[in-house]
N, C-alpha and C positions, 0 to 999 in steps of 0.2 A: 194069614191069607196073603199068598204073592200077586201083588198088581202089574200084570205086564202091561208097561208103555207099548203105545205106537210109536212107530219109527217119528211123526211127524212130535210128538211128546218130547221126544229123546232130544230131537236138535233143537223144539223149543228151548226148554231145560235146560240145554246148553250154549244156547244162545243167553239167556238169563246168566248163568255161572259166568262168560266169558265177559260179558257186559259188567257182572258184580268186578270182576278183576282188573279189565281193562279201565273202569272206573277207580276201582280204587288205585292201580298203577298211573291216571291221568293225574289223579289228587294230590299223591307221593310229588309227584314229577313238579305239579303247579307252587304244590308247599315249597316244595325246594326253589325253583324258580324265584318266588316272594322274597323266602329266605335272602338266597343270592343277590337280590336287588333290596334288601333292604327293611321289606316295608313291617319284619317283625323287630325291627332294630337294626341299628347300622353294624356293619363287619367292620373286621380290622382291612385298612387299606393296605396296596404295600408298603407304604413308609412306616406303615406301625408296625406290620411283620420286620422291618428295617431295623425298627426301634422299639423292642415291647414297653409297654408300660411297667415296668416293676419296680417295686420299692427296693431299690440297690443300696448296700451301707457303702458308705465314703471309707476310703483305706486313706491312714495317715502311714507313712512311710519312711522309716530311717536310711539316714547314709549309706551303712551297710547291708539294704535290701529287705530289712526286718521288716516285720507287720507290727507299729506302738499300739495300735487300737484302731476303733472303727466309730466311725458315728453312724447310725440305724435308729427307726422303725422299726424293721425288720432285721434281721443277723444275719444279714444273706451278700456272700463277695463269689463273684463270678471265678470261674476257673477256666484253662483252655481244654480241648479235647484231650494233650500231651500230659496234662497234670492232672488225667485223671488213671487210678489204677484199671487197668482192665478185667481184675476182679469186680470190680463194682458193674462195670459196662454188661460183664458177661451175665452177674446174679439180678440184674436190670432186664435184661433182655429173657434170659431160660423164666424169668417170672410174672414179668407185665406182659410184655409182646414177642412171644415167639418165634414168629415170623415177620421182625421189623423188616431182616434188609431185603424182602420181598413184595410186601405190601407197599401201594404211593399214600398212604395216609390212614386209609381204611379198608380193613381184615373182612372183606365177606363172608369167607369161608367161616371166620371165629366165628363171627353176629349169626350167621344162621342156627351156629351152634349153639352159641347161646341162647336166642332164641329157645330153641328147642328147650336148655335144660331149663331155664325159667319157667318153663310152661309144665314139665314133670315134676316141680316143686324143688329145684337144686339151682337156688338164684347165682349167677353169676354175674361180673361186668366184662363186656366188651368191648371198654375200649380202648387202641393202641396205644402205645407212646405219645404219638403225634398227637393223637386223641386230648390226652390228657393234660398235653405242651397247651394245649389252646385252652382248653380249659384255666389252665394254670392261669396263664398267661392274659387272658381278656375277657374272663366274667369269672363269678361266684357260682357256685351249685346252688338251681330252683331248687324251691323245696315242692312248687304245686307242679303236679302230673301234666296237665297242658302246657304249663311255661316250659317243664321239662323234656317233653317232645321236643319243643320248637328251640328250644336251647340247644339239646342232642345235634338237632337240621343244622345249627349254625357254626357247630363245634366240626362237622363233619366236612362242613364248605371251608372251615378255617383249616383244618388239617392237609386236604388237597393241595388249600394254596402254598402250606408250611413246605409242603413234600415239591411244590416247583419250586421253591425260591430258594430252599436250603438241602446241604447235602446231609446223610443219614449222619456221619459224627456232628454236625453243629445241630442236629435236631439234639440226638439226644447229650447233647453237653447244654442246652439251652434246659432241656429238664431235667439236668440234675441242678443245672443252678438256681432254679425255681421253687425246687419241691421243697414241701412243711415235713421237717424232720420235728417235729412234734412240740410238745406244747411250751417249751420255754424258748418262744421266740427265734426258733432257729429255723434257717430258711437258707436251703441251697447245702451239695454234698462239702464245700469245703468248709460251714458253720459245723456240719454235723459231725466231720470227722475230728476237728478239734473238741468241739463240744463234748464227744461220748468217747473219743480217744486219746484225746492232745496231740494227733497227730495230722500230715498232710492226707486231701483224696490220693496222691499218688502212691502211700506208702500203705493203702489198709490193703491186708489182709485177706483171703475167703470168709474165715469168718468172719471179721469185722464188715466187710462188703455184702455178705447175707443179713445182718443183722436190720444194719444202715437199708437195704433195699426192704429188708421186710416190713419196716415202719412205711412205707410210701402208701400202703392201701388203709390201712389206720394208725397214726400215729399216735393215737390216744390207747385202742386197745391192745398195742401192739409195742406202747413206751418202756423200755428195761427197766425205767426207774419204777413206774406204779405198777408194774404189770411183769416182772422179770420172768416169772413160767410161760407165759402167753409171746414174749420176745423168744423165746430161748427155743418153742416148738416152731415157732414160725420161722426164726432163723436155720433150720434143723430143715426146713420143708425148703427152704430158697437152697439150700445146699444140696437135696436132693435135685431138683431141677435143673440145677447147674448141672449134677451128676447126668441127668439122662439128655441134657444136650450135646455132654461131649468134654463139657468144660474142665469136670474134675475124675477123678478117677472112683472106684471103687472105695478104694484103702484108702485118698485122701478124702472123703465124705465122713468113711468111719471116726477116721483119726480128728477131723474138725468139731464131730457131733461131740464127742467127748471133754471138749475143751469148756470152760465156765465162758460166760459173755465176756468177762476179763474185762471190765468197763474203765476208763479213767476221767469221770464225767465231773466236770468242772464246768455251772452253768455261767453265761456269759451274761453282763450286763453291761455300762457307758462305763462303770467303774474298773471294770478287768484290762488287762494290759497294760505295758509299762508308760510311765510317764504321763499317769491321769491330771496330772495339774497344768502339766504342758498343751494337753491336748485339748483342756477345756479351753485355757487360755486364746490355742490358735483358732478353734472354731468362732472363737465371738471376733476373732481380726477377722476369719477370710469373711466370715457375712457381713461384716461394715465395709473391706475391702470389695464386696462385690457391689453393695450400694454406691461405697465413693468413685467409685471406677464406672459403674452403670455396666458389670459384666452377667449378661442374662444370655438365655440360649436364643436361638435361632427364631422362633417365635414369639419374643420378648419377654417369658414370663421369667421370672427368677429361679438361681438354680436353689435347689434345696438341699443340703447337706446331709439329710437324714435319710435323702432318697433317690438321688441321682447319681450314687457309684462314682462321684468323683475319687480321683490319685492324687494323694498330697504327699509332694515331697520334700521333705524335710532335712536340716544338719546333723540332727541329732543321729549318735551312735548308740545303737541299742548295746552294744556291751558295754561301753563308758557308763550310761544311764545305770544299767545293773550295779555297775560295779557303787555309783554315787546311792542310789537307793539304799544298795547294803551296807555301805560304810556309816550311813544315817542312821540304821535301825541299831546297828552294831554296837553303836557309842553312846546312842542318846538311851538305850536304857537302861546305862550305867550313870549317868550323866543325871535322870529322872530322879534316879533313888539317891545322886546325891541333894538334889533340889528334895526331896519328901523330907531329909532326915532333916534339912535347916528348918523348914514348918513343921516339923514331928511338934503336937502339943501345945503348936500356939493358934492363937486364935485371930484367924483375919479381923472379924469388928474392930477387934482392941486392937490390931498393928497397920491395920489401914483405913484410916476416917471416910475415905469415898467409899467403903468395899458395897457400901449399903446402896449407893447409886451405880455402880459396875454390877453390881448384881442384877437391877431392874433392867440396866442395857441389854442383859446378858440375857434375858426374862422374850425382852420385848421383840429380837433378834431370831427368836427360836419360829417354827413352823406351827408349834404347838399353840402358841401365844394369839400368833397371826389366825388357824383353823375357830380359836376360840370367840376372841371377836370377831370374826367373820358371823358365827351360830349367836352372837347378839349377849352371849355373856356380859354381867357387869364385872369391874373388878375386884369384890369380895368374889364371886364366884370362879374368876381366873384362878385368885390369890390360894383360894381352897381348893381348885383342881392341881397345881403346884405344888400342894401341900401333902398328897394325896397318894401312898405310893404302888406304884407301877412296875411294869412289866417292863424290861429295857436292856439293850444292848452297847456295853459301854467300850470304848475302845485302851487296852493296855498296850505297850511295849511287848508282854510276852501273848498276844493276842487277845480278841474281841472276847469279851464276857457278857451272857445273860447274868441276870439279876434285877432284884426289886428296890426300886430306889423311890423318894420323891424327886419330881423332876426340877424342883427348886436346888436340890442336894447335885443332884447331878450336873445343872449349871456353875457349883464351887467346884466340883470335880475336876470340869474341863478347863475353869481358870486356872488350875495349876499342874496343868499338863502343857512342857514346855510344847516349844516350835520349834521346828529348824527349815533353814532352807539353803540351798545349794544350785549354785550356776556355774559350768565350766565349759571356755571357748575357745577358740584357736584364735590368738591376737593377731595374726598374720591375716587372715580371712574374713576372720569373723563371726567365721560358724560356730554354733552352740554347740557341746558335745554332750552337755547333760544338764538337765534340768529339774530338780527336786523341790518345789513347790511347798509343801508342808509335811507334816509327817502321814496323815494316813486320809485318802481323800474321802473314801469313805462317808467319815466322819467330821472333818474341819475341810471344807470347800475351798474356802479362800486364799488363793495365790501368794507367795510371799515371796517371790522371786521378782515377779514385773507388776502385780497388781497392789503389792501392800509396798506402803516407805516405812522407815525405823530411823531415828539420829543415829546416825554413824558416828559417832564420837571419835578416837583416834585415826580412825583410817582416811582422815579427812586431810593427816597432816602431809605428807608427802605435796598437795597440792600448793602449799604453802613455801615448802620445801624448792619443788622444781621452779615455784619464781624465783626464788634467790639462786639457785643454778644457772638460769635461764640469764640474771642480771651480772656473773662473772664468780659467784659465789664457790668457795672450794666448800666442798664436804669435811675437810682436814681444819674449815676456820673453828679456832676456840674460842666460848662465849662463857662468862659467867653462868650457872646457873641457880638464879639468884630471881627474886620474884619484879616482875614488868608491871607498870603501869601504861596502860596506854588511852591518849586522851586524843578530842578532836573530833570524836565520835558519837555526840551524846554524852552520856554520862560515863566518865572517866571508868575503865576496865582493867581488873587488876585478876586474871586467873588462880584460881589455888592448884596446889599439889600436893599429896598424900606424903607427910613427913617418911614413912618408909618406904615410898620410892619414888623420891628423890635421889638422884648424885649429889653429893659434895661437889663444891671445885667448882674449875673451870674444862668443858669439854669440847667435842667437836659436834659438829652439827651432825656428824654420820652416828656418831654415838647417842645422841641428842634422841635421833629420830630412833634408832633402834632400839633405845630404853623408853621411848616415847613419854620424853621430858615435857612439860606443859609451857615451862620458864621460857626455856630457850625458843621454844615453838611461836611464843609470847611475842620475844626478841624480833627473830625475822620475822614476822608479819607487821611489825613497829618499823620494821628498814623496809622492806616492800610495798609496805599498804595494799588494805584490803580489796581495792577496785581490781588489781589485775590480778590475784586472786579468784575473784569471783566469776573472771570474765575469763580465766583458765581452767576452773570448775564447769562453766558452760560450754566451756569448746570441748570439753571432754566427753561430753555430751551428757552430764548430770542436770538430768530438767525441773529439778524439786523447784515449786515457785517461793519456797520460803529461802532460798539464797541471796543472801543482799550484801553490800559492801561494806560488812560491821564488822570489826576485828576477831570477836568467837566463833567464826567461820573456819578457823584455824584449828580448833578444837573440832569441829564436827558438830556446830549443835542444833545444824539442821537435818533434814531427814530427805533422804534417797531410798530406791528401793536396791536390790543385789542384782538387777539384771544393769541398773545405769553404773554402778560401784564396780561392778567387772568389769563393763563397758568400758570405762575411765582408764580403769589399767592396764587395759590391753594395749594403750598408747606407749606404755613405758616401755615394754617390749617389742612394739612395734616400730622402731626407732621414732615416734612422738609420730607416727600415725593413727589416728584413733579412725577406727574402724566398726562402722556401726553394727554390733551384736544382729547378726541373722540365724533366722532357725526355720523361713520356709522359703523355700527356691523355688518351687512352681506349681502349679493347677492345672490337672487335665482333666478332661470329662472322661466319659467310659469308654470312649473310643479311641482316645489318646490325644485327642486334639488339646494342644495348650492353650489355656483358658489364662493363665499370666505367668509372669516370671519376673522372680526378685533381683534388681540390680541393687546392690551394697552401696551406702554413703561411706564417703572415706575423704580425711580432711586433718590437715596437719597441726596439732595442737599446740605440740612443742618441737622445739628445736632437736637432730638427730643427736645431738653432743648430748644436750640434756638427757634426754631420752634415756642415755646410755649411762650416764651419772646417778638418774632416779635408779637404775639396777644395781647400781654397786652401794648404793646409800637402802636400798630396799632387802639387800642380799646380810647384809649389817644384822639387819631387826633377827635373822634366821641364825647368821652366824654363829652371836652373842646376846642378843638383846631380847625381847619379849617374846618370840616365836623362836628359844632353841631348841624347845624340845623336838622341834621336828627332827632336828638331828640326834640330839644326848636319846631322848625315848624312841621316836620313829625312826634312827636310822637312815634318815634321808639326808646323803652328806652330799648330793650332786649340787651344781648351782641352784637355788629359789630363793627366791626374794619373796619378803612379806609385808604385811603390817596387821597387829595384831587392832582391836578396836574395842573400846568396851564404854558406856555411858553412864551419867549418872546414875547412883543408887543400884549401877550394875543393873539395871534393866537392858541392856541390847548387847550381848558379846558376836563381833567380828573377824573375820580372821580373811584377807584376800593374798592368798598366793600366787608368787608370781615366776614359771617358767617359759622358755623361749618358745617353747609348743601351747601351753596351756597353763591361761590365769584361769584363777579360780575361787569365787567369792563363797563365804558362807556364814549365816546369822543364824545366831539363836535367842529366845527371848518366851516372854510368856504372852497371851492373848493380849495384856493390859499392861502398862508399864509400872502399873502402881503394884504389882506383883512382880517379885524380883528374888534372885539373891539377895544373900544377907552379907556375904562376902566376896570381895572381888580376887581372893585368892579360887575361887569355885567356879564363880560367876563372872570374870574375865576373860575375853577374846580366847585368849591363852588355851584358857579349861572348857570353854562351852562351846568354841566355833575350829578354832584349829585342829584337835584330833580330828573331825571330821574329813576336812582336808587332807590330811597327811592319811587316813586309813582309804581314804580314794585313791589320792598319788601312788600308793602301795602296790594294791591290786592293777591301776592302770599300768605304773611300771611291770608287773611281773609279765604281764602280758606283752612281750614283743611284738606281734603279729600287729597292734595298735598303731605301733611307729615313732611313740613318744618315747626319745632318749633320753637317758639320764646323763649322759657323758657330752651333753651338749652346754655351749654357755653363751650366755648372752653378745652377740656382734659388736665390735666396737666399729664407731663410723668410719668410713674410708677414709675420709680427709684426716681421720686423727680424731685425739681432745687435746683440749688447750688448758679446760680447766683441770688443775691440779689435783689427783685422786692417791698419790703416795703421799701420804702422810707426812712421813720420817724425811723426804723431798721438800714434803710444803713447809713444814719448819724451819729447815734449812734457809728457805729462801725468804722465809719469816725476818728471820734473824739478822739474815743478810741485810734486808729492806732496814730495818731499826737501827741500824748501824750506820746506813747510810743517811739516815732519818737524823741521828746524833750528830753528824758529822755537818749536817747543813745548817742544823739548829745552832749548833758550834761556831 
């Protein structure tokens, strides 16, 4: 049955319809209003649009412009609009926002569309780029229906304001530097293209750029790695839409579709990137550096390293560093298997009486140890979960192995898995060119460059050396070398020396030092005395507090780390300017502003004559004496100067090379000293620190492009020397003096 209204029906009816509409467009209008002022939560103002809040990783940054790593939260390093491919731009655009460079922030046409298909059961989302920038950018996704209205209202006022304050490339270069490229911490396109590619945003791809965009809507069901068919159709669907914007062609769609994801996905963690020991080292300076300095941002609070996109620029060369990394792996696990084969078959208890207390250290040190008294364990139940074996990832020379161990076993393991470490710098400057920490950081944390000291044993003598230089001393004078007593000190001090290397005779102090003679070393530091010694070790800038004015200081029997022990010699090249080892040069925040900048200590240690005497008495040790194989084996016949270093019972082998571009120190040794070599033909400077040196020198020389010459040699001072360096001269004049010596006495 059809009910005819009356006219007056008709316009009530529609007076009611107009009222329901005008009402609810009043409501829209009042929400938003609220919105806008605030009262469902505060908006971003313009200085946050200025400055968004995002978790930015800190780039650490080499000389050469490299990336060494990042410190993050998140994995996310901003990029410009220039450094991004416009592959990505275009597969961003033909598949999130259509019609970005038309729209000022929000698509009505899309939303009603959507709209609609929503409501026909074909959900879709709506919202633009700009949409999603804010999103990103200054709140989390509601999960409740109401909050998410009202969240929608605030996202829509913030995208407006995006669209006046920013132009369409910084919109969307702000949301590729934002977005969650999926679930291993990666955040922003230039994480993601290294992460899933190893390579730059500038250089991917169409397909790599479909791929990368197609994870933006779900990174999870959409990740290559847990989901590789559901990336592969979804990349496949982003390459069409490129096709039907215009982007790609036809034939290039086909030819893309056909290609594998071709992934080369290397997840990133604090550990990835070169020079992880370095980098941990400088994050714990710049954060005491921003406390001793009192450097905090604009509104006082502190900056955060994990999260504020600070620029650290640093000395280091990423290809030196390379080159130092691989010389270390190269060597040492040849070097490992000669150290296994001396403990093949014996047993620590029985050949080291503490091993039972190094053990417990070793016990109590671990994370394991710590987690378990933490859970209230007593220690028969520590002793038994130790005992107990496990699931575990141990670190070799020829790579990381799973395997079941007990974890007490695996605490022997790691005591006799040596160490090395490696520091090399421009004595001129200052700057660090390379920094090798320990072998795998991974796995052993602990710094052994600037944060661990070792006795330095011979490389100590040279310091001894350039007082008697310094006091008129020829390198050409000949001493017995015959064993010293020296008294006046405590208790009377008479050093030993290993009957097979010993010299016979009477020699010169340059050969003295080169065969690093202990008698003779004995000698001058009995004519010098120990104080200005010690107070020449300090000007060198060696800050070990166990240096004092006692004659075995001569010998090395106290402990320095490799970054003061470089430091030192870089004076001898530096005509006796010691020049304080740098390796960070400045701080900017994300915007560029400089936040500090490292001015160099630099301070004359020794006299420039000297200077130039310790090279020709240091260049000896490489000639002829304990460091030739850098020549006879390496090959290295240009000028360097050395000193090789090794300590009792062969627990610490040294080796410091010395060229006019770059010294360069390096130690080897085990976690504990009471683990060692068994012979100092193996276990010697010589055999455990030098090749590593000389297989860096190798690689850095072949490299030209670096700038280190081989055909350079140490400057002699303007003014001349005085002190006597021809030998077959100083005899001469020896001779002459004795004669006249005879003739007075006469």
């Amino acid at each position: 049955m059809i009910v005819k209204l009356s006219p007056q029906d008709t316009r009530r009816y529609n007076w009611y319809i107009w009222r329901f509409v005008i009402a609810g467009f009043s409501f829209v209008v009042i929400m938003f209003l609220l919105t806008a002022f605030g009262i469902f939560g505060e908006l971003p103002s313009f200085r946050d649009l200025e400055n968004p809040k995002s978790n930015l990783a800190s780039e650490v940054i080499s000389s050469d412009k490299q990336l060494l790593g990042t410190y993050f939260i998140q994995n996310r390093s901003n990029v410009t609009y220039k450094e991004i491919s416009p592959n990505v731009i275009n597969a961003l655009v033909a598949t999130e926002d259509s019609r970005f460079y038309e729209h000022s922030g929000i698509d009505f046409n899309r939303t009603f569309s959507i709209i609609f298909y929503n409501l026909i059961g074909k959900k879709q989302g709506g919202s633009t780029i700009t949409q999603q920038l804010a999103l990103n950018l200054f709140s989390e996704r509601a999960h409740n229906p109401l909050k998410r209205i009202v969240q929608k209202m605030q996202e829509w006022i913030t995208a407006v304001k995006i669209e006046r304050h920013y132009t369409k490339e910084e919109i969307i270069t702000m949301y590729l530097n934002t977005v969650d490229f999926g679930a291993y911490n990666v955040y922003g396109i230039k994480s993601a293209a290294i992460t899933y590619f190893n390579t730059t945003p500038e250089q991917l791809t169409p397909d790599q750029a479909a791929l990368l965009v197609g994870m933006v809507n779900g990174p999870g069901i959409y990740s290559p790695i847990n989901h590789p068919e559901n990336a592969l159709n979804r990349r496949n669907l982003v390459l069409r839409r490129m096709q039907e914007m215009g982007y790609l062609s036809d034939g290039q769609v086909d030819e893309f579709k056909q290609k594998p994801l071709g992934l080369q996905f290397k997840k990133i963690n604090h550990n990835e990137g070169s020079a992880p020991y370095f980098r941990a080292v400088l994050k714990k300076e710049i954060q005491k550096l921003f406390v001793d300095k009192n450097i905090t941002k604009a509104d006082g609070t502190p900056y955060d390293l994990d999260r504020d996109g600070l620029k650290i620029y640093t000395t280091l060369d990423a290809t030196m560093q390379r080159y130092a990394e691989e010389a270390q792996k190269e060597y040492m696990r040849g070097l490992q298997a000669q150290f296994n084969a001396q403990w093949k078959g014996k047993s620590l208890w029985k050949k080291i009486p503490s091993f039972k207390q190094l053990l417990d250290q070793g016990m109590y040190r671990t994370d394991r140890y710590k987690s378990l008294k933490l859970q209230g364990k007593t220690d028969e139940e520590i002793q038994q979960d130790f005992n107990t074996p496990v699931k575990m990832n141990l670190f070799t020379w020829k790579g990381d192995i799973d395997t079941v161990m007990k974890p007490i076993d695996s605490i022997v393991y790691c005591k006799l898995l040596l160490r090395n470490a490696l520091m090399s710098m421009d004595p001129t400057t200052g700057y660090v060119k390379a920094w090798v920490g320990g072998t795998n950081f991974e796995h052993f944390k602990y710094d052994q460059v600037k944060m661990g000291t070792r006795q330095v044993g011979s490389t100590a003598k040279p310091f001894t050396y350039a007082v008697a230089i310094e006091n008129g001393y020829s390198p050409c004078m000949e001493i017995p070398n015959e064993p010293v007593t020296i008294t006046g000190y405590g208790e009377p001090w008479t050093p030993g020396s290993s009957p097979e290397g010993t010299l016979p005779g009477t020699i010169t102090l340059r050969k003295a030092m080169a065969y690093s003679q202990n008698y003779v070393t004995a000698y001058v530091m009995n004519e010098v005395k120990p104080l200005p010694v010690m107070e020449l070790i300090k000007k060198m800038g060696i800050t070990s507090p166990d240096i004092g004015p006692y004659p075995a200081i001569c010998l090395g029997t106290f402990n320095a780390s490799v970054y003061d022990m470089t430091g030192a010699y870089s004076a001898f090249a530096n005509h006796g300017l010691w020049t304080e080892p740098t390796y960070l040069l400045r701080i900017e925040d994300k915007n560029g502003n400089v936040l500090y900048e490292h001015h160099t200590n630099i301070r004359q240690a020794l006299n420039e004559q000297t200077a130039y005497v310790m090279t020709y008495m240091l260049k000896g040790v490489v000639e002829d004496g304990t460091g030739s194989r850098v020549r006879y084996k390496y090959k290295l016949n240009n000028p360097i100067g050395g000193k090789t270093g090794t300590t009792q019972n062969n627990s610490d082998g040294w080796f410091i090379g010395v060229t006019p571009q770059l010294v360069t120190g390096v130690w080897t040794g085990c976690e504990d000293r009471a683990i060692h070599f068994n012979s100092t033909k193996v276990g010697g400077g010589a055999n455990s620190a030098l090749p590593v040196f000389a297989l860096y020198m190798q690689k850095v020389y072949a490299n030209k492009a670096l700038g280190i010459k081989q055909n350079v040699d140490f400057d002699p001072p303007k003014s001349g020397v005085n002190i006597q360096i021809n030998c077959g001269a100083y005899s001469e004049q020896q001779q002459g003096t004795n004669e006249v010596d005879e003739k007075l006495e006469f």
